[in-house]
N, C-alpha and C positions, 0 to 999 in steps of 0.2 A: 830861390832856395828849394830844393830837393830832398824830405830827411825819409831815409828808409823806415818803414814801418815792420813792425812784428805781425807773424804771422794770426794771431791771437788779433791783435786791436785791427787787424785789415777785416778778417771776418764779423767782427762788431760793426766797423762801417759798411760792410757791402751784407747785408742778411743773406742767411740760407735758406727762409721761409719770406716770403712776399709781406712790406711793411706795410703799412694803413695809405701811404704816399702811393708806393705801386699796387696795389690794389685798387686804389683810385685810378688811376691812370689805365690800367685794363679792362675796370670794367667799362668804360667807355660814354660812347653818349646813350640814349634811348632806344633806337634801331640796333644797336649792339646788344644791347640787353635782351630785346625782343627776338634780335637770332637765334641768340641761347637760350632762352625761354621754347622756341619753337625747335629747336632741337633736341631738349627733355621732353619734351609730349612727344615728338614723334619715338624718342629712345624708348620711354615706358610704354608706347603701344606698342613696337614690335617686339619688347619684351613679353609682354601681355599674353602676344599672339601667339609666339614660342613656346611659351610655359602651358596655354588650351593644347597645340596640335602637335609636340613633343613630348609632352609632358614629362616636362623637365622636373629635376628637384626644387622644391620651393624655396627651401634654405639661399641655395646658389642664385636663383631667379630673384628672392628676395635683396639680397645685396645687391646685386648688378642694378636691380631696381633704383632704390634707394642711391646709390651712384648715378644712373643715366637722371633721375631725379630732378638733382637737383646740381646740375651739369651746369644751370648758367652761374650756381652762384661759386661755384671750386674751380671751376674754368679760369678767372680772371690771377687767383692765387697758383695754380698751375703755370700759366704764362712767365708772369713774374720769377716766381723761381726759377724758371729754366734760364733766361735773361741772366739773373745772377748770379748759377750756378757758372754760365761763361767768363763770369768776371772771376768769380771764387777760382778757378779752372788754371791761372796764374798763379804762378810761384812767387814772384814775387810783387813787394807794392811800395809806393814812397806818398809822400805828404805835400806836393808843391806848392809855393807862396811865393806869385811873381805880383805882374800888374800891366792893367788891359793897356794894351800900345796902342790900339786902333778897334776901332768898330763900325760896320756899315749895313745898308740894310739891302736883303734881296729878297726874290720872289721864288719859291719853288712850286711845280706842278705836280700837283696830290691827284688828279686825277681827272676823265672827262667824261662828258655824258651828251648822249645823240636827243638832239631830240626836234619836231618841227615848226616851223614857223606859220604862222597867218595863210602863207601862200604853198601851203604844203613843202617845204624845201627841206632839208636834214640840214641840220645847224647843227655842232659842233660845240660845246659849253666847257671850258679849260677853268677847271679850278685849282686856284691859285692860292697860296697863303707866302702871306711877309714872316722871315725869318729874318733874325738878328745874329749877326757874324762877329764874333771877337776874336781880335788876337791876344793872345796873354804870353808873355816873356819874362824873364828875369836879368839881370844885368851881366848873364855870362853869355846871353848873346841866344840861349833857348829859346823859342818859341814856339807857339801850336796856333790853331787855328781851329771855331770849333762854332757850328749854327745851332741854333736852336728858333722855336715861335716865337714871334713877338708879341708881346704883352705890353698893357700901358706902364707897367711898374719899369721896365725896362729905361723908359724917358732920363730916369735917375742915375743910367750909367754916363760915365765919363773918363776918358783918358787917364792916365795914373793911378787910377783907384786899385788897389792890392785888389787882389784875386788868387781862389785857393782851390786845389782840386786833388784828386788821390789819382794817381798813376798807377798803370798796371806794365809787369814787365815778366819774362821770363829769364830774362837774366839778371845776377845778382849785383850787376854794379847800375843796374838799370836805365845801360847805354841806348836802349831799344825802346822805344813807349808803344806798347802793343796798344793799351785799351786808355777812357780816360774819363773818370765820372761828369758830374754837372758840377757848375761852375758856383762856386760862393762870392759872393762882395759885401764882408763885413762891413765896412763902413754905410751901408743900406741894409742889411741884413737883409737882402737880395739873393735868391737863384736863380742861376739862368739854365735852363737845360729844359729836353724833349720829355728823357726818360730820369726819374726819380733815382740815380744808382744809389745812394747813400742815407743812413738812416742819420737825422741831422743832428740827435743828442751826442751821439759817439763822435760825429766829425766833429763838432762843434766842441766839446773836451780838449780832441786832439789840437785844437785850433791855440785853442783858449790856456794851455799849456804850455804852447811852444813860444806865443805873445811873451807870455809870463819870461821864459827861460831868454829870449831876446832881451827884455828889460833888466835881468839880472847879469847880462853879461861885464856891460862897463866896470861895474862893481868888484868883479872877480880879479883875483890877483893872479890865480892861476889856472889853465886852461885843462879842462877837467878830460879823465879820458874821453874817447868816442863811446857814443854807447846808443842802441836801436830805440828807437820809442816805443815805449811796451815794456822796454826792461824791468823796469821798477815795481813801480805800485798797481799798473795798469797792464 
C-alpha cells in the first residue's frame, strides 16, 4: 500500500533543521569529534593571526571567530540538514506499508589500513562491518531492497512482518522511487536504517492514522472520496 502524502505532513517527517536522531548520527564517535575540535583551534588562530597583521575589523573578526569557534559543535547540525535538504528537494512523497519478503546478511568494506608485522612486512587490515539486507514488497508485486548495519536488535526481524517507509518521487503518480527513508517494523517497534531520514513522532502519527482508517474500513457502507493525507486536520 502506497498513500500519497501532502506536501505539509512530508516536511514534518523529513525536518529542515537536523533532529536530535541525526545530530547524533553526525556527530559521530570520539576521533570525529577531536577532528572538529582541532579544526576550531586551528580556525581561531588564523583568525587571530589576521586580525594582529591585517588589522582587520573586530566586529567582522569577532563573528567569523565565534563561528570558526565552535565548528565541531554546528558542523554535525550542518551535515544533517544538507542530507535532508536532498530529500525535501522532491516534489513529491507517499506513505508505503508492505512486508519484509526476505532478509540476509552481508559484509561491506568501510575501509583499510597498512600497517607492519613482527617481521617487518606491510600487511594490509580490511575493515569490514555486517550489514543487514531486506526486502520489502506489497502484494502488487513492488519491491525494494535496502541495507543497513546490523545491530543485535535486528535478531527480532522475520519474514512477514509489515514494514513502513516514506518514498520520495518526482513525479506525481509516483511511478519512479527516486529516494527512500529508514525502515519501520511496528510489530517490534524497530528501525532499521544507516541514516535517521525521519522524525519518528510525525511518522508515527501518520502510521497510527492510516491503521486506524484500515480498521474502519469493513464498517463502511460507502467508499469515501479519495483524498491526500494531510488533507484534514493534519
Amino acid at each position: 500500500m502506497l498513500v500519497p502524502l501532502t506536501r505539509q505532513k512530508f516536511e514534518q517527517i523529513i525536518p529542515l533543521i537536523a533532529s536530535g536522531s541525526q545530530y547524533k548520527y553526525y556527530w559521530g564517535k570520539f576521533n570525529n569529534f577531536l577532528q572538529r575540535l582541532l579544526i576550531s583551534v586551528v580556525t581561531v588562530v588564523v583568525i587571530f593571526l589576521l586580525r594582529i597583521f591585517l588589522k582587520l575589523d573586530f566586529g567582522l573578526i569577532f563573528v567569523f571567530g565565534v563561528f570558526g569557534a565552535f565548528f565541531w559543535l554546528w558542523y554535525p547540525v550542518f551535515q544533517a540538514s544538507i542530507r535532508n535538504a536532498k530529500c525535501r528537494s522532491y516534489k513529491y512523497s507517499g506513505f508505503f506499508r508492505g512486508r519484509v519478503i526476505d532478509w540476509w546478511i552481508t559484509e561491506k568494506l568501510i575501509g583499510k589500513q597498512e600497517t607492519v608485522n613482527n617481521k617487518g612486512e606491510l600487511v594490509i587490515i580490511e575493515n569490514r562491518e555486517k550489514r543487514i539486507n531486506l526486502e520489502v514488497g506489497d502484494d502488487t508485486g513492488f519491491s525494494i531492497e535496502f541495507d543497513a548495519p546490523l545491530r543485535p536488535a535486528h535478531k527480532a526481524i522475520t519474514r512477514g512482518q509489515i514494514a513502513e517507509m516514506v518514498f520520495m518521487s518526482n513525479r506525481p503518480d509516483l511511478s519512479i522511487i527516486e529516494e527512500f527513508s529508514n525502515i519501520y517494523i511496528p510489530s517490534r517497534n524497530l528501525w532499521v536504517s544507516d541514516y535517521p531520514y525521519v522524525r519518528e513522532d510525525f511518522f508515527n502519527e501518520v502510521s497510527a492514522r492510516l491503521r486506524e482508517n484500515q480498521q474502519e474500513k469493513p464498517r463502511r457502507r460507502r467508499r469515501p472520496e479519495p483524498q491526500r493525507y494531510g488533507d484534514d486536520d493534519y
